[in-house]
C-alpha positions, 0 to 999 in steps of 0.5 A: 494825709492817712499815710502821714499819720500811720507813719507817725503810729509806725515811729512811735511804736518803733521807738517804743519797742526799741526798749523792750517787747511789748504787749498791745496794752503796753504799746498804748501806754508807752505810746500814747496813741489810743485807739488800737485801730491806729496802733494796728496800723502801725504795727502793719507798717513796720511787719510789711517793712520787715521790722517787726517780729510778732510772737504769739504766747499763750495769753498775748501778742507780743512785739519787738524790732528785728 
């Protein structure tokens, strides 16, 4: 059941990002998912499947889709 949500976390985020790069805040927004627990899953869904950069600025994380 957890893997069916955290799969769910990875496709809303993927679509998200398929926009623009995003901040976690900006994630929780155009998402809707809440908790930063979740999103976090999500997101290390997408990084272990290689479909996700990371890039650290100097106030923030922000992701996009490779």
């Amino acid at each position: 059941m957890l893997e069916t949500k955290v799969g769910e976390f990875a496709g809303l985020i993927w679509n998200a990002l398929n926009e623009k790069e995003m901040n976690l805040k900006d994630l929780k927004k155009a998402t809707k998912i809440k908790k930063n627990e979740e999103i976090f899953m999500g997101l290390g869904w997408l990084l272990r499947e290689g479909k996700l950069n990371a890039a650290e600025t100097e106030e923030d994380v922000v992701y996009s889709l490779k």
